[in-house]
N, C-alpha and C positions, 0 to 999 in steps of 0.2 A: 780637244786638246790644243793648247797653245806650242806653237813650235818656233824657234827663234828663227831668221830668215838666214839662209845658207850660208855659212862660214861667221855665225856667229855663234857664239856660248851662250849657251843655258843660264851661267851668272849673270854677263854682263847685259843681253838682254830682260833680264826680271830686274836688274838696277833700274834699266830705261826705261820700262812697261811695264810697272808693276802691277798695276790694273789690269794688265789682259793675264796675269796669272791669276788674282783673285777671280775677276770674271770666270775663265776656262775653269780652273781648279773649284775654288770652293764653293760657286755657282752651282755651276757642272753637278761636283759629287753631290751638293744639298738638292737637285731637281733628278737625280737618280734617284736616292733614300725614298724620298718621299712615293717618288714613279713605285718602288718595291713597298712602301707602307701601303698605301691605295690600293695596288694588285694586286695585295698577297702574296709575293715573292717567297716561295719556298726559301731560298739561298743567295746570296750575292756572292761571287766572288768578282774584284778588280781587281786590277795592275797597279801596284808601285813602283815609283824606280827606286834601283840602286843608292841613290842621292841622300835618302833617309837618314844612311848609316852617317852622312856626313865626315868630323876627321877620326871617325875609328882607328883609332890605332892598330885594335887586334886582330888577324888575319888566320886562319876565314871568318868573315862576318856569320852570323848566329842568329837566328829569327829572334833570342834571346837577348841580345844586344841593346842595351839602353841606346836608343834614337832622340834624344834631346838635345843633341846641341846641331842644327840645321847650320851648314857654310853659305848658302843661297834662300832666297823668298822661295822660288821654284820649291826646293827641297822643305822648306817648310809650310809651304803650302799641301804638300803630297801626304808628309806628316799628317797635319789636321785633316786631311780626306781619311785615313788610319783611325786617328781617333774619331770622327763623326761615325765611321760607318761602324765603330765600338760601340759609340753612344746608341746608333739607333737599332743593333745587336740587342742591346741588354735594355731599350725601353720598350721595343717594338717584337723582339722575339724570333729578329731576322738575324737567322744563322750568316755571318759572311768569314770569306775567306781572301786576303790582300796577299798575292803573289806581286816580290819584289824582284823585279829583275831589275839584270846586268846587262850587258852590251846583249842589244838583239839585233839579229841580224835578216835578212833575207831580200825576195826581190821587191819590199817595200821599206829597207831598209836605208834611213836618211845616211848623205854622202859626210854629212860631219862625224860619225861614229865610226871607233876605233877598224872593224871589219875592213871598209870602204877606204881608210886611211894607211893604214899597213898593206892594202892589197896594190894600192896605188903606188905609192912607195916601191914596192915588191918588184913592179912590173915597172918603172922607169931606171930601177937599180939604182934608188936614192936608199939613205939611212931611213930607216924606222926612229920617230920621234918617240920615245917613251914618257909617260906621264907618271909622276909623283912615285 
């Protein structure tokens, strides 16, 4: 997985490197698939982010939720891993399952995500930044 270098966005680095999100990303997912064609993989299930939903309006997001208009490469990179691993679903006979998260958290949890930002915040008795 491609991760931007600390204290940077997800957008603005996939402006600057756009390659190392196709590499990571659509790489990545096309040398899994195949790893489960080849092995006979009962099931796949990955991770998506959040990012899919893109400017969704509607609140709470819906697994049902038309995902077509991507605000970032990142997020539409994530996308087409969804749809390949559709495609190789319905040519190959592999069940999979895309879990999209949201802000995750824990003790491998990066310091740019919301958790990490509010806790910090929290604890110097600065405002809480709120996003969008």
């Amino acid at each position: 997985m491609c991760y931007p270098p600390s204290g940077t966005s997800w957008g603005r680095y996939s402006i600057e490197n756009p390659f190392a999100y196709v590499d990571s990303n659509l790489v990545g997912i096309m040398t899994i698939l195949e790893g489960c064609r080849q092995n006979k993989v009962q099931h796949l299930v990955y991770a998506s982010p959040s990012s899919v939903y893109g400017m969704n309006a509607k609140i709470p997001f819906s697994e049902d939720d038309q995902v077509d208009n991507p605000v970032s490469l990142y997020a539409a990179t994530k996308k087409s891993n969804e749809l390949m691993a559709h495609s190789y679903s319905k040519l190959y006979g592999i069940p999979t399952t895309g879990l999209r998260f949201f802000t995750v958290y824990g003790p491998a949890g990066r310091l740019d995500m919301i958790p990490w930002l509010f806790t910090e915040a929290i604890l110097k008795g600065e405002p809480i930044k709120v996003f969008n």
